[in-house]
N, CA, C and O of each residue as an XYZ file, in Angstrom:
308
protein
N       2.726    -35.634     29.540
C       1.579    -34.874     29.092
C       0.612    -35.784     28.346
O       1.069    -36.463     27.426
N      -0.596    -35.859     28.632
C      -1.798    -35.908     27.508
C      -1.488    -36.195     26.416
O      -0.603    -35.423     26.046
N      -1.810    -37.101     25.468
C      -1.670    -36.691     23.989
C      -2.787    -35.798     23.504
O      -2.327    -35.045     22.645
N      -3.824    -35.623     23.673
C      -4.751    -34.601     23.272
C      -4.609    -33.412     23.698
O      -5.253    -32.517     23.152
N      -3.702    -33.112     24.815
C      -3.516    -31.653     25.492
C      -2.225    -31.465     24.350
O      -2.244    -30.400     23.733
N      -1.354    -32.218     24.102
C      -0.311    -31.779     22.695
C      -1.232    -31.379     21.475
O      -1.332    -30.176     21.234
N      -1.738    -32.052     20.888
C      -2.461    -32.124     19.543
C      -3.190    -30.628     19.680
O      -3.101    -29.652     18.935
N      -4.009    -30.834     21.020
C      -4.927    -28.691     21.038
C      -3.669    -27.807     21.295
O      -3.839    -26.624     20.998
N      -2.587    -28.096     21.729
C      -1.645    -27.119     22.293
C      -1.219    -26.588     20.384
O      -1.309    -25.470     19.877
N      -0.765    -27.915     19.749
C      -0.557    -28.016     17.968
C      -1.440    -26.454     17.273
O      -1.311    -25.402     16.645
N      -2.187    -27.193     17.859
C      -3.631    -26.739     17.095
C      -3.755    -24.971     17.117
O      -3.717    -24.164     16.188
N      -3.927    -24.773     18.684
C      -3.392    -23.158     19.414
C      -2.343    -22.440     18.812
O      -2.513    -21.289     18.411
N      -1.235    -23.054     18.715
C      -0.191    -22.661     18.273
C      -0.593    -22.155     16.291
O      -0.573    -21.042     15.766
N      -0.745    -22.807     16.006
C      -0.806    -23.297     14.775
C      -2.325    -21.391     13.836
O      -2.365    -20.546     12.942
N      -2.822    -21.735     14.589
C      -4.128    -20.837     14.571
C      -3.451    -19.408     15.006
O      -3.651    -18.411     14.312
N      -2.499    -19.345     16.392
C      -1.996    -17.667     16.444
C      -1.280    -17.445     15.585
O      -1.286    -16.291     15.157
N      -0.317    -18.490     14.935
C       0.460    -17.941     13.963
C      -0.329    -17.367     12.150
O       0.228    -16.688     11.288
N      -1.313    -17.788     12.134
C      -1.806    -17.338     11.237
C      -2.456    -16.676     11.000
O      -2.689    -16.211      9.884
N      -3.139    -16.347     12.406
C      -3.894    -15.133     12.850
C      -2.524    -13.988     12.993
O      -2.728    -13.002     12.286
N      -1.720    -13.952     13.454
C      -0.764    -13.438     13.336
C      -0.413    -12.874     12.075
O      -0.391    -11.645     12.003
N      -0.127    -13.574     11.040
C       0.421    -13.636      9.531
C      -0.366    -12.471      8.668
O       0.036    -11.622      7.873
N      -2.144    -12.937      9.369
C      -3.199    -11.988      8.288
C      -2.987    -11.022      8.752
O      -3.298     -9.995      8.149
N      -2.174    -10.950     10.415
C      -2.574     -9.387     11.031
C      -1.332     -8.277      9.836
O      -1.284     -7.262      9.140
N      -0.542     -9.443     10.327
C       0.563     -8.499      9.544
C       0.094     -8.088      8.547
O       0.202     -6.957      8.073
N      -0.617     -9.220      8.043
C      -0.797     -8.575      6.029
C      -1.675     -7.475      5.989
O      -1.392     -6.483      5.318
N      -2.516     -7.540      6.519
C      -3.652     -6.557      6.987
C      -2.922     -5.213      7.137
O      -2.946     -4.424      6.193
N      -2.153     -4.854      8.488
C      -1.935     -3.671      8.638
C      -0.500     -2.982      7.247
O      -0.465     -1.829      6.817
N       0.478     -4.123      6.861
C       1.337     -3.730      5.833
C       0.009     -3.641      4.818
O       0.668     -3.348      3.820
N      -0.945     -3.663      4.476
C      -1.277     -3.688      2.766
C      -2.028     -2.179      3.729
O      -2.541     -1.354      2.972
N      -2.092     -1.867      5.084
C      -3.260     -0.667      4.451
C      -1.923      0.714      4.793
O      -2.073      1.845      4.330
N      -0.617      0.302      5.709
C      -0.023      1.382      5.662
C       0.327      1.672      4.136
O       0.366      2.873      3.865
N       0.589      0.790      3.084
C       0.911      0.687      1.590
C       0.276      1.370      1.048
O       0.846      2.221      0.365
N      -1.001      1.348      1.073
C      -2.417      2.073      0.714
C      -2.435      3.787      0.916
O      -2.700      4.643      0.071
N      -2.102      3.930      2.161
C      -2.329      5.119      3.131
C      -0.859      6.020      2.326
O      -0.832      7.179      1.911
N       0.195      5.024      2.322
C       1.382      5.893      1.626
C       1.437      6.157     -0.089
O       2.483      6.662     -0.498
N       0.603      5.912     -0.881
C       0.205      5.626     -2.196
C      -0.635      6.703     -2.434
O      -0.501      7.270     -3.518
N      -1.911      7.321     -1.250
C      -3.024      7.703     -1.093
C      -2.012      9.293     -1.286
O      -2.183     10.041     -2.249
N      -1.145      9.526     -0.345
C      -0.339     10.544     -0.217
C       0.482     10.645     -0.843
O       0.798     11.772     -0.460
N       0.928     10.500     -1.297
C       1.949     10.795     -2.434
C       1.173     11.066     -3.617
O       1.605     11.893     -4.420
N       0.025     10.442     -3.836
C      -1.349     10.961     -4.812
C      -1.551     12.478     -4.127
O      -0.757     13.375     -4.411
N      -2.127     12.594     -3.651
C      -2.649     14.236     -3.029
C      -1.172     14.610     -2.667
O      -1.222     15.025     -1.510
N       0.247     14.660     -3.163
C       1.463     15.489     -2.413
C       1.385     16.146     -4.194
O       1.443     17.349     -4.452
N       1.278     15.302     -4.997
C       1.125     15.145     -6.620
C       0.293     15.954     -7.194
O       0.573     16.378     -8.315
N      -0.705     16.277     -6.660
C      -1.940     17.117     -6.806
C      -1.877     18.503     -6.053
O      -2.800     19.294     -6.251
N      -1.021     18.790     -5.346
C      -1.460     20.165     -5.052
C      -0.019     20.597     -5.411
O       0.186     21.806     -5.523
N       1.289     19.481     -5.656
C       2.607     20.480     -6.332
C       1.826     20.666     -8.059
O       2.437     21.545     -8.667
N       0.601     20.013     -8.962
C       0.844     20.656     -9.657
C      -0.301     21.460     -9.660
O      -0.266     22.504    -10.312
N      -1.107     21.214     -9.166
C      -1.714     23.141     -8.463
C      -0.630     24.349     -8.293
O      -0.752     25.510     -8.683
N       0.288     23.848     -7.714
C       1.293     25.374     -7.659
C       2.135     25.607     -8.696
O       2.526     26.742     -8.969
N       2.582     24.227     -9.549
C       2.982     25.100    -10.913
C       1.931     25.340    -11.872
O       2.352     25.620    -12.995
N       0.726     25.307    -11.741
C      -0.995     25.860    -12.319
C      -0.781     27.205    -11.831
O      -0.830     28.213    -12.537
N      -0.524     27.172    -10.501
C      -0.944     28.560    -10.092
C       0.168     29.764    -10.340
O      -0.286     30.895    -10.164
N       1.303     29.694    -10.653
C       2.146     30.113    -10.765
C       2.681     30.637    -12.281
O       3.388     31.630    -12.452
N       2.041     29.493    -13.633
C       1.947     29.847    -14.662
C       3.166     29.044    -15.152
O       3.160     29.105    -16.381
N       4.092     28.399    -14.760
C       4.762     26.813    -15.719
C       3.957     26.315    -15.905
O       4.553     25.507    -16.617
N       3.055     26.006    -15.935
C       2.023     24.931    -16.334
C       0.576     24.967    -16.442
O      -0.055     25.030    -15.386
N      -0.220     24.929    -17.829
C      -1.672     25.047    -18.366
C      -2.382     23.927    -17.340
O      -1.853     22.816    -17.320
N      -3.240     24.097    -16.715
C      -4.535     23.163    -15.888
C      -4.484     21.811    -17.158
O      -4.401     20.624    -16.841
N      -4.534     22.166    -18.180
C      -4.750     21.038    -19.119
C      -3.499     19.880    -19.017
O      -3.577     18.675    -18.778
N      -2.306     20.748    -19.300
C      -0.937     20.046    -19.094
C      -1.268     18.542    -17.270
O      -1.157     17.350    -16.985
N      -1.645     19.748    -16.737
C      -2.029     19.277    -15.610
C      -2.841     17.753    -15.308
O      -2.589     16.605    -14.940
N      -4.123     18.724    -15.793
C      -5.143     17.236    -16.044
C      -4.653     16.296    -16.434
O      -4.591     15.296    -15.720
N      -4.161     16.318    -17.659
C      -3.161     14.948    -18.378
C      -2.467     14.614    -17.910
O      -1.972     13.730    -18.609
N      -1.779     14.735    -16.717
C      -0.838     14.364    -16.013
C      -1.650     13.572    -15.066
O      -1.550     12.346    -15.089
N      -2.383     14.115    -14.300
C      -3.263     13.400    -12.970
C      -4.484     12.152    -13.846
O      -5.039     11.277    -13.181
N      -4.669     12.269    -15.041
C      -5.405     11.321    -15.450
C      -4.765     10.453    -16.493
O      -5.418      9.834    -17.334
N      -3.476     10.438    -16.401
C      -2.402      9.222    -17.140
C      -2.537      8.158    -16.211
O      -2.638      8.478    -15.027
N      -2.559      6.960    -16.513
C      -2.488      5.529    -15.868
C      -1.056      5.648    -15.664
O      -0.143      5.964    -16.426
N      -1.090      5.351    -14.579
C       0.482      4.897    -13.842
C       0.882      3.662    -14.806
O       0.108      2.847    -15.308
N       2.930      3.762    -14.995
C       3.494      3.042    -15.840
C       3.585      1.624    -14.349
O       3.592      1.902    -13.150
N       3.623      0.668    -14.745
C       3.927      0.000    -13.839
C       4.869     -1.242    -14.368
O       4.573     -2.108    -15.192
N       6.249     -1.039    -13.548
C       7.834     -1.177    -14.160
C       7.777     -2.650    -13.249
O       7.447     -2.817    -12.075
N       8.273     -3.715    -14.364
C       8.916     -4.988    -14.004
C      10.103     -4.698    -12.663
O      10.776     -3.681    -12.494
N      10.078     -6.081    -11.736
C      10.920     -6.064    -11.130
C      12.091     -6.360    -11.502
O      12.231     -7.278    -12.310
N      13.228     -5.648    -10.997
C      14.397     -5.536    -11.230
C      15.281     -7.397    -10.654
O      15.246     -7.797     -9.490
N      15.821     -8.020    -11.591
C      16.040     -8.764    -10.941
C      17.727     -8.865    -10.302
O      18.520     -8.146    -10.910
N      18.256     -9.619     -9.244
C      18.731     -9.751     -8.153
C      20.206    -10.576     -8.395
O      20.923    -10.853     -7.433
């Protein structure tokens, strides 16, 4: 073979795999997103139904949906 047909073959190779890599990252960070998004709105209408039901004041409520998420160290291994 060529040495320049190796070096672009390098090169080809080299470029799908990283095009590859972003794809992955791309579609894992937006299914992440999309499952975060829902579990937000699954959160919001269970405490609509204990609002609506009377366990729970709209206020109790509010304070709940407008607390900053705790965000917990990883566990280590």
């Amino acid at each position: 073979m060529d040495e320049s047909l190796v070096k672009f073959s390098i090169v080809i190779v080299a470029i799908s795999f990283g095009g590859l890599i972003a794809l992955v990252a791309i579609v894992s960070e937006a299914m992440r997103r999309s499952s975060q998004v829902r579990q937000v709105e699954q959160t919001k209408r269970e405490l609509a139904a204990y609002v609506a039901e009377g366990s729970m004041t709209a206020d109790e409520a509010y304070r709940l949906l407008s607390a900053k998420p705790v965000k917990r160290e990883k566990e280590s291994i």
